[in-house]
VOGU-3710 file (C-alpha; in Angstrom, 3 decimals, decimal comma):
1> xxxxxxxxxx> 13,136/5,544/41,230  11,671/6,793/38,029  14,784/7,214/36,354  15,493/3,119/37,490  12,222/2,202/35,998  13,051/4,127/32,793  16,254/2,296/32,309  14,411/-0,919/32,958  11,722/0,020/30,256  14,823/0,486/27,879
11> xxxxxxxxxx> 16,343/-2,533/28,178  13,174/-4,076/27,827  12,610/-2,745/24,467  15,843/-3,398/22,885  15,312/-7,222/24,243  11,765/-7,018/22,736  13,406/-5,140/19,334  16,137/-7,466/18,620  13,445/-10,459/19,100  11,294/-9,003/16,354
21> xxxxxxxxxx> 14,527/-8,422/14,265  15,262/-12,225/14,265  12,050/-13,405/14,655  12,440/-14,665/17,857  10,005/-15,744/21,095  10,518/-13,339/24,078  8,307/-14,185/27,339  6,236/-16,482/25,315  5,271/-13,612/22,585  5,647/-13,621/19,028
31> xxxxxxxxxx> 5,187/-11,941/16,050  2,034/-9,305/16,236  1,552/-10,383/19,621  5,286/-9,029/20,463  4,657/-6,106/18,609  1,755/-4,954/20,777  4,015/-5,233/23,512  6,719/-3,205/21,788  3,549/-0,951/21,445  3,210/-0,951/25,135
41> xxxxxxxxxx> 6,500/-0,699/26,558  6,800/2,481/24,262  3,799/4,449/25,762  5,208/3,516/29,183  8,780/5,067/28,292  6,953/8,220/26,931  5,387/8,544/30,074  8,499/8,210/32,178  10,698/10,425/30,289  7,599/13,002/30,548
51> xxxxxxxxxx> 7,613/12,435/34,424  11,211/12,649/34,317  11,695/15,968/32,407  8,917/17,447/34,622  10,632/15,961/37,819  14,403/17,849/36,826  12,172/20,917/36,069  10,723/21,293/39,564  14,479/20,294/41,102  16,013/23,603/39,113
61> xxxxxxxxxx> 13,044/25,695/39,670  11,951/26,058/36,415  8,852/24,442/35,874  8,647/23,347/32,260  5,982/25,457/30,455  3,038/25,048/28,378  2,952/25,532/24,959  3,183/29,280/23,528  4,047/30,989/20,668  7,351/32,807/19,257
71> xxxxxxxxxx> 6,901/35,398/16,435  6,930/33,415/13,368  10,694/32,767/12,296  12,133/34,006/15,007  13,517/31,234/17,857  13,111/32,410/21,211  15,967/31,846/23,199  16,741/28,125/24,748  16,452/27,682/28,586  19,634/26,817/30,268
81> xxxxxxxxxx> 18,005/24,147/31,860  17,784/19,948/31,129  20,282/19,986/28,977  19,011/22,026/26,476  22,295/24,336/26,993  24,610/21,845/26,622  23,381/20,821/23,202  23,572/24,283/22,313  26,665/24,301/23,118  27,547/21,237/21,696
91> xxxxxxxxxx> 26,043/22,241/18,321  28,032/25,852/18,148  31,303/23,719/18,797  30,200/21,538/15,476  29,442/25,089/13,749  32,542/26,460/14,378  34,221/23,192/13,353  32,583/23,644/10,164  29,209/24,536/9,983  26,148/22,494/9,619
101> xxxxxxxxxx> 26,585/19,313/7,923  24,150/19,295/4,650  22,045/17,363/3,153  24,427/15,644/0,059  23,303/16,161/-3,719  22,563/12,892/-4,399  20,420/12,553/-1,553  18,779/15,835/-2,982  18,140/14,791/-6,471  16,707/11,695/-5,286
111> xxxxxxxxxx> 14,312/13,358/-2,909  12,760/15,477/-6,048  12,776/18,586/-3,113  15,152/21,195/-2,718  15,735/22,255/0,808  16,626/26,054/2,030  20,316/25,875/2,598  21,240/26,021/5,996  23,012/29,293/7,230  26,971/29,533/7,448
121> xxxxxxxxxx> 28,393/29,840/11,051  27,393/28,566/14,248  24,251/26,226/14,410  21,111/28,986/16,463  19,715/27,596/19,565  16,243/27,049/19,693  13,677/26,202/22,804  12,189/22,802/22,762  9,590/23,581/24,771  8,435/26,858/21,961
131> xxxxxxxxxx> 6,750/25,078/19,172  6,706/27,876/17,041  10,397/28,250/18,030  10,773/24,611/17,156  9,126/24,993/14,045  11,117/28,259/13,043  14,287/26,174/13,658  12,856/23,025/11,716  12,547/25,200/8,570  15,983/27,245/8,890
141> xxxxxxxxxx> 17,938/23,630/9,672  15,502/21,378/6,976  18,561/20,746/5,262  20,696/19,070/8,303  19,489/16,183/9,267  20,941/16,076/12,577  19,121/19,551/13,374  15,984/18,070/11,786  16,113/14,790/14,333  16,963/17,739/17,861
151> xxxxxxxxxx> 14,164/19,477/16,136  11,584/16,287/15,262  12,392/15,069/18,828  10,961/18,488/20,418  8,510/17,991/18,262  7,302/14,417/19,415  7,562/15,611/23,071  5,557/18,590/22,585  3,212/16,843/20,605  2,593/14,209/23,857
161> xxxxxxxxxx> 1,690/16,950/25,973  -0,771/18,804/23,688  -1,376/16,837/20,185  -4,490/18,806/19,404  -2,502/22,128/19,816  1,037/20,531/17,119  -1,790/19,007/14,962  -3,234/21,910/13,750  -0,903/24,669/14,104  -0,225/25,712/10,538
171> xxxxxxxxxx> 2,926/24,570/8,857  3,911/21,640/11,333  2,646/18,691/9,392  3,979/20,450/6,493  7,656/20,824/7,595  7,363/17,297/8,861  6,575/15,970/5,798  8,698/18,297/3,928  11,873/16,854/6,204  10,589/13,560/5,563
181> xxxxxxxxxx> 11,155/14,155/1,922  14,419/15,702/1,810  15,834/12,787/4,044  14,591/9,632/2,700  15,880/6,559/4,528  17,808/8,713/6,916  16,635/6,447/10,146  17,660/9,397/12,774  15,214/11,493/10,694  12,378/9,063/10,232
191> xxxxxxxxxx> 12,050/7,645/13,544  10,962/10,755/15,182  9,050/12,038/12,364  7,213/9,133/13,123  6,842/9,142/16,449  5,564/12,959/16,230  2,969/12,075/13,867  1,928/8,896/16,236  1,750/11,448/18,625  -0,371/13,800/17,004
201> xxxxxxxxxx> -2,439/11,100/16,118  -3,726/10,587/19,438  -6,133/13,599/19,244  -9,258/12,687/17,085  -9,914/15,798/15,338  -6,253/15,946/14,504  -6,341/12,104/13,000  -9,734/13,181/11,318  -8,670/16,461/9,825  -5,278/16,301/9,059
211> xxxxxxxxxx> -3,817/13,058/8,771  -6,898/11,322/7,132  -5,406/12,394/4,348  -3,810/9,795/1,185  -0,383/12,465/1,016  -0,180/11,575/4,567  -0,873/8,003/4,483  1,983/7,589/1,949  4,466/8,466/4,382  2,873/5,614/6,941
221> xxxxxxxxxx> 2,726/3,476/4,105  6,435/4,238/2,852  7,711/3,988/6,554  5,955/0,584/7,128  7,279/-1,429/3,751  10,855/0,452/3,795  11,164/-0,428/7,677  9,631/-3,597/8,811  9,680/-4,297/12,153  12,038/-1,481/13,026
231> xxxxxxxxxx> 11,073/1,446/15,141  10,167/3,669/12,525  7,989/1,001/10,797  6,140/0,086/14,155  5,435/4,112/14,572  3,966/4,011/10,753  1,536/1,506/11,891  0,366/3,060/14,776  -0,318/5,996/13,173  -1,968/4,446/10,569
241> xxxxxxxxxx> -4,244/2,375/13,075  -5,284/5,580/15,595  -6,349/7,327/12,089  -8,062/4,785/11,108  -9,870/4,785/14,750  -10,703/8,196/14,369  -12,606/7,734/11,209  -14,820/5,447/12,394  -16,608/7,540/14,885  -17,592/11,102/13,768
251> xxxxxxxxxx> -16,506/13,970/16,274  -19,117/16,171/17,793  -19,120/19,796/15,227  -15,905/18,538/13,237  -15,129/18,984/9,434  -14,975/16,640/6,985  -11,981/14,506/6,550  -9,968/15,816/3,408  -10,918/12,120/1,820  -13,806/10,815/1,190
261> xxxxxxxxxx> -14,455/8,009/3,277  -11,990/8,683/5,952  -8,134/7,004/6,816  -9,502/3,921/5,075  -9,869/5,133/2,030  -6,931/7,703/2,292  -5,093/4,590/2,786  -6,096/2,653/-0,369  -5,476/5,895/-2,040  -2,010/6,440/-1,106
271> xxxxxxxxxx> -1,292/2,742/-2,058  -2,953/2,787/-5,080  -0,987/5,144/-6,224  2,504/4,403/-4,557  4,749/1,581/-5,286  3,933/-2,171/-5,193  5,920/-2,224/-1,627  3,113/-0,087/-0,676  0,636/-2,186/-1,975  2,077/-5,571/-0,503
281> xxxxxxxxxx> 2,015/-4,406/3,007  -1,871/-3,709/3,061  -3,203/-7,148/3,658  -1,148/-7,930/6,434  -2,008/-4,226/7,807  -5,719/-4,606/7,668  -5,628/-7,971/8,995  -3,381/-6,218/12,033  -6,070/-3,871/11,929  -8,974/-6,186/11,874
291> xxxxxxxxxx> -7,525/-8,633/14,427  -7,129/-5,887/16,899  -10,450/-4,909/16,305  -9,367/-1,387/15,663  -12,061/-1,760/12,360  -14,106/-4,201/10,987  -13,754/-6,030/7,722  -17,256/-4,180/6,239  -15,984/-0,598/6,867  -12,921/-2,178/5,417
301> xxxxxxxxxx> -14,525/-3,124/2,168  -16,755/0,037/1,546  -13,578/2,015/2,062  -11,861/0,174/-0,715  -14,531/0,411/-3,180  -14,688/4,229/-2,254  -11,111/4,752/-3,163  -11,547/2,794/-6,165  -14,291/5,514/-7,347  -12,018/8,298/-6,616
311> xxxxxxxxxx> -8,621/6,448/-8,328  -7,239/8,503/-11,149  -6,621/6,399/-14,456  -2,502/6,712/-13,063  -3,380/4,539/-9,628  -6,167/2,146/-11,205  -3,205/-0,211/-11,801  -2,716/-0,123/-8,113  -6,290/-0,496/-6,845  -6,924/-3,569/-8,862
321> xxxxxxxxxx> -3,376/-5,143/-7,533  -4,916/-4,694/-4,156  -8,074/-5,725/-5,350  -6,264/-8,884/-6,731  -4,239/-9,813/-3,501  -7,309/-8,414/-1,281  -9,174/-11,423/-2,683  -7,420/-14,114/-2,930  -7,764/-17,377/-0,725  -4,115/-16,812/1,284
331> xxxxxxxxxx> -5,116/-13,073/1,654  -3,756/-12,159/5,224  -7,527/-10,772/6,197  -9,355/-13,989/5,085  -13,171/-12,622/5,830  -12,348/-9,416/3,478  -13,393/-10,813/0,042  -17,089/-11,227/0,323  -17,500/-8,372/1,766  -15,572/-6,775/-0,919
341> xxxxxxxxxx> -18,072/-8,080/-3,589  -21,002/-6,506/-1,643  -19,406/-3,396/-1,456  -19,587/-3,070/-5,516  -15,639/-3,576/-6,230  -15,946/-5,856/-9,070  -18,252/-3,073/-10,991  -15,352/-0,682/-9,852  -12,837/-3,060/-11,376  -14,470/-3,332/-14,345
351> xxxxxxxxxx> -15,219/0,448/-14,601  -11,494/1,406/-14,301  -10,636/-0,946/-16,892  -12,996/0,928/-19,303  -11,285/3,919/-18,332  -8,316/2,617/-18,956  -8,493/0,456/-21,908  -5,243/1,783/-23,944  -2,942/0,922/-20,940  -1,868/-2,870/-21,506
361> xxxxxxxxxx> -0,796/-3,226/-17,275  -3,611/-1,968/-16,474  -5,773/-4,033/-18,404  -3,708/-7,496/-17,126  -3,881/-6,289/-13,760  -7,608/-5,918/-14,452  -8,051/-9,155/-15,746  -6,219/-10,737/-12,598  -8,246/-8,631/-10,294  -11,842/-9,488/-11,882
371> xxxxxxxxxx> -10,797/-13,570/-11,671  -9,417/-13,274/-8,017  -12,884/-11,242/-6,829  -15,055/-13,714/-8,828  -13,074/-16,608/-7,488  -15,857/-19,474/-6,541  -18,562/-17,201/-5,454  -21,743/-17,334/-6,963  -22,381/-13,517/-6,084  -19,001/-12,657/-7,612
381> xxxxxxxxxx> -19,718/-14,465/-10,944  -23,752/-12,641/-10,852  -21,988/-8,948/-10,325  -19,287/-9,897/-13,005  -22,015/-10,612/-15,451  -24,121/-7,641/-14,537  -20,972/-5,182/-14,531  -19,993/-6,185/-18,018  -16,732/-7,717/-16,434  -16,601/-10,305/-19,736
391> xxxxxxxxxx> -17,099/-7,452/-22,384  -14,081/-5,632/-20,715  -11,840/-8,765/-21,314  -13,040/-8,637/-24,986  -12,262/-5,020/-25,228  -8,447/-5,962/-23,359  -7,748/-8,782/-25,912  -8,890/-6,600/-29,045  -6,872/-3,595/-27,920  -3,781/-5,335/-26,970
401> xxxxxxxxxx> -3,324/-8,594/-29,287  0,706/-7,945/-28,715  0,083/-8,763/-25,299  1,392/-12,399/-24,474  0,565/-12,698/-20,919  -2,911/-10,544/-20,988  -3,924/-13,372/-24,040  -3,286/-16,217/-22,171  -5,116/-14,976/-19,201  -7,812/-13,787/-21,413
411> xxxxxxxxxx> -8,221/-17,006/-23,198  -8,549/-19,075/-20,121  -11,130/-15,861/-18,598  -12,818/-16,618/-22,001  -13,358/-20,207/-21,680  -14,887/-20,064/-18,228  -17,796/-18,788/-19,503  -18,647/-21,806/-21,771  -19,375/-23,806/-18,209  -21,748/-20,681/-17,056
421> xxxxxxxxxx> -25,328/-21,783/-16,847  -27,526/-20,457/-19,610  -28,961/-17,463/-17,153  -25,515/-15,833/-16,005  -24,183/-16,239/-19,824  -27,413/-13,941/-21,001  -26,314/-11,658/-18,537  -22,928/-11,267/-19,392  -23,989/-10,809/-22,896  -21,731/-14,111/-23,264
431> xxxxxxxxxx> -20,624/-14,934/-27,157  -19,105/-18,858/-27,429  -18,472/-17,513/-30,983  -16,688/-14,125/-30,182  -14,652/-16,318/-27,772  -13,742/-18,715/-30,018  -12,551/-16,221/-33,062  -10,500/-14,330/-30,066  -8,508/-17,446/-28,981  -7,777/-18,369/-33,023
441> xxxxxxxxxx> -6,476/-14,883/-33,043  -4,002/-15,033/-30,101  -3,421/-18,437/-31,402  -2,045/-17,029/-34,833  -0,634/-14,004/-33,462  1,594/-15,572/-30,465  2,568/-18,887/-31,762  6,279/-19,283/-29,960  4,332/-19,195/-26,927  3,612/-22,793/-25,309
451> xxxxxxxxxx> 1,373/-21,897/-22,491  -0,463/-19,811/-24,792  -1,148/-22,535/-27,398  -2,202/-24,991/-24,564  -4,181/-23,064/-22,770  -5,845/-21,893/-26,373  -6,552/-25,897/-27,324  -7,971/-26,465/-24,064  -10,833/-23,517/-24,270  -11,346/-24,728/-27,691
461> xxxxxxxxxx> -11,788/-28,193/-26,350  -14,097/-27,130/-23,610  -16,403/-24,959/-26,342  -16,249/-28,344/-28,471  -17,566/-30,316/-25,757  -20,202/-27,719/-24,862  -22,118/-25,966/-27,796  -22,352/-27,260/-31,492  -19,401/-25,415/-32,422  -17,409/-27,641/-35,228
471> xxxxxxxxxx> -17,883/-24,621/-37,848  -16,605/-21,777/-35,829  -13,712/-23,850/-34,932  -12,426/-24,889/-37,964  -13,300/-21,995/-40,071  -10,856/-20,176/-41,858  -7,898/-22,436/-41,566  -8,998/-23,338/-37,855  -7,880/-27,360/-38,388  -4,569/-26,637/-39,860
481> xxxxxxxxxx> -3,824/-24,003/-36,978  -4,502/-26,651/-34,332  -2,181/-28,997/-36,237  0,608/-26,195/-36,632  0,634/-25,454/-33,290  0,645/-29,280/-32,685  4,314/-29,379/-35,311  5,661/-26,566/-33,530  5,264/-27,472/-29,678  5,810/-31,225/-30,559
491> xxxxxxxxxx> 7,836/-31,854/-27,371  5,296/-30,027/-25,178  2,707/-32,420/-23,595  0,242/-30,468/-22,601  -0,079/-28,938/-26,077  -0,561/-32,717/-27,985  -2,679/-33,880/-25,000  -5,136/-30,920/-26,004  -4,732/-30,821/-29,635  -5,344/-34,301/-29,654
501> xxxxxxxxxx> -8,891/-33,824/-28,038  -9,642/-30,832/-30,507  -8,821/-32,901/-33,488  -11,014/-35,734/-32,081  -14,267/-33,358/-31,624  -13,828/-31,896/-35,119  -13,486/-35,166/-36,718  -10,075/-35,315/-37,220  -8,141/-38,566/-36,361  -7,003/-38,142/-32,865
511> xxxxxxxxx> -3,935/-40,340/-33,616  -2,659/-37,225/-35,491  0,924/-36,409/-34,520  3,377/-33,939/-36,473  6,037/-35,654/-38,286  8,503/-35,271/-36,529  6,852/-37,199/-33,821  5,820/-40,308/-36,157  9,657/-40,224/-37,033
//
């Protein structure tokens, strides 16, 4: 009967995985919803295939054992029980044939890690129910990835009956992460990586201790934004989520986790400083997260602005794209950027821009980051001000005048201020003046570019129509640069319509148009 209900389980969750592949409704679920299910119907085919392997046990009198030790790097001898045999078998067949099938170069090179060859001859046996035999095997085999999935699979089961005892024996999350990085993308590899880490996961001190770590969470991370919605993926996220669990309550006489403020921040960590894949998939994560009430979106915030503090200059690019897409209005965790604020990230921002200053993508990232947490809030624009968020968008423009992109943003940054009142503009240490001379100077420097030049004429509009500002406008060929700029984007609109305005404030017939125009 169990063996009935397992197949029943299995053809439940390749109905429920081919719905998430297309996107599909299956018994009214979609989406997350159908993923928690997936969730589900996973744990309840661990379980059966536990019951099951215990149940053939007791039939050939061989009750499956605990876990014990081998000698290190020696594999005890497989039990000719459950199967185990067989695939011996079946593996010496395929050595004899050949040997162990290898890991190719190109794979290798790509990996950046160079994996023990395997030995010639026969493929060993190894017992999956010996973790340190397991483990022994794991290392000798590393580079054959069919011997690294038998090996991976023993290594999930074991870790389902005892995940405190896989967890922290030493070298195990090692090897596994070691495999991991010799097989990139190899699916038969991943997938029960994963689901060994998911189940070590499930003991706290393990999550706490050794997977609250940012090396760690970049193999979730990597898993989740190379594999959506596949097995492999859903795993990731698990993981990632029962970590994240653990953090949040502090076990009885535990140690520290190896990051300062727990999976959270180990997560923003490993994101910050992986690729923008990584990044992308952390909104929709924490929401997952949030929405399942796993954490909520305070712990959430403090943990960002904790990893922020610990970024090295080479991830502060990342933390301010997540910063950036953490705050905006569509963010997938819409109650996250307020709390964010609080928490101190825009002084963080603007710190690791200061840090940063001669790195031009970090510095437009910054930029981005500082308007998207600022956005409409009124405590956003008071800790900009206080945090010197303005002087580090001086500092970006002066350092990197070459910078198209990171002048237009800056100009338009620049003219915000004019419409600050006069309190927050004391604060900032606000200059109409500086701002003006920096927008004649991307003006002059970058005058192909059209969205540049409007969005220049418009600040200088807006400081027209603001402060008594004629002088500093026109100064040093200021009126003849508006009309240039005019001559040159004569067929852009947007351009005229603002030059037009400018000419009118400085006294200048607003009628003007280039020549070519009046022709």
């Amino acid at each position: 009967m169990e063996g009935d209900g397992l197949g029943d389980i299995q053809q439940e969750l390749q109905a429920v995985k081919q719905a998430l592949r297309k996107g599909a409704v299956h018994l009214g679920m979609q989406g997350e919803t159908l993923q928690r299910y997936l969730l589900q119907l996973n744990e309840k085919e661990n379980l059966l295939l536990s019951r099951q392997i215990r149940h053939m046990s007791a039939d050939a009198h061989e009750p499956l054992p605990p876990l014990k030790s081998a000698a290190p790097g020696k594999a005890a001898p497989a039990p000719a029980s459950n199967g185990t045999a067989a695939a011996a078998a079946a593996a010496t067949a395929a050595g004899a044939a050949g040997g162990a099938q290898q890991v190719d170069a190109h794979a290798l090179a790509a990996s950046g890690v160079t994996p023990t060859p395997a030995p010639e001859g026969p493929v060993a046996a190894f017992d999956r129910d010996n973790l340190q035999s397991v483990l022994s095997h794991l290392r000798t085999y590393e580079a054959v990835p069919v011997e690294c999935a038998r090996c991976l699979r023993a290594l999930s089961h074991l870790a389902y009956a005892d995940a405190r005892a896989v967890g922290e024996c030493d070298g195990v999350l090692e090897q596994v992460m070691r495999v991991l990085a010799i097989h990139p993308g190899e699916h038969t590899v991943g997938t029960p990586a994963m689901g060994a880490l998911c189940n070590m996961a499930y003991n706290q001190s393990v999550s706490l201790k050794r997977l609250a770590d940012p090396a760690v969470m970049a193999v979730f991370l990597d898993a989740i934004a190379s594999h959506p919605g596949r097995d492999v993926g859903v795993k990731a996220s698990e993981a990632v989520a029962r970590v994240v669990a653990a953090s949040q309550v502090d076990p009885e006489s535990e140690a520290p986790a190896p990051c300062e403020g727990g999976g959270l921040s180990a997560l923003f960590l490993a994101a910050s400083s992986g690729n923008p894949p990584w990044q992308e998939v952390v909104p929709g994560l924490i929401a997952q997260l949030v929405v399942n009430e796993v954490v909520e979106v305070v712990p959430v915030a403090k943990a960002f602005v904790s990893a922020g503090r610990q970024c090295e200059p080479s991830a502060a690019s990342g933390w301010l794209f997540m910063a950036k897409i953490l705050s905006l209005p569509d963010c997938a965790c819409h109650e996250l950027p307020q709390p964010m604020v609080d928490a101190g990230a825009i002084g963080v921002a603007s710190a690791l821009m200061e840090r940063c200053e001669g790195d031009g993508t970090t510095q437009l990232t910054g930029i981005e980051a500082l308007s998207s947490l600022v956005g409409s809030r009124w405590t956003g624009l008071v800790a900009f001000a206080e945090t010197g968020g303005m002087q580090r968008i001086e500092a970006a423009m002066q350092t990197h005048a070459d910078h198209e992109v990171l002048q237009t943003k800056g100009v338009r940054a620049l003219a915000s201020g004019i419409g600050w009142p006069q309190e927050i503009q004391n604060k900032a240490q606000y200059s109409h003046s500086r701002a003006i001379g920096l927008t004649k100077a991307a003006m002059s420097q970058h005058g192909g570019n059209a969205e540049l030049q409007a969005a220049a004429l418009e600040g200088l509009s807006k400081y027209l129509s603001k402060v008594k500002c004629k002088e500093e406008v026109t100064s040093e060929g200021g009126t003849g640069l508006v009309k240039a700029m005019m001559t040159r984007h004569s067929e852009e609109p947007k351009v005229i319509q603002w030059g037009r305005k400018v000419l009118s404030a400085i006294g200048e017939d607003p009628n003007w148009a280039p020549r070519a125009v009046r022709e």
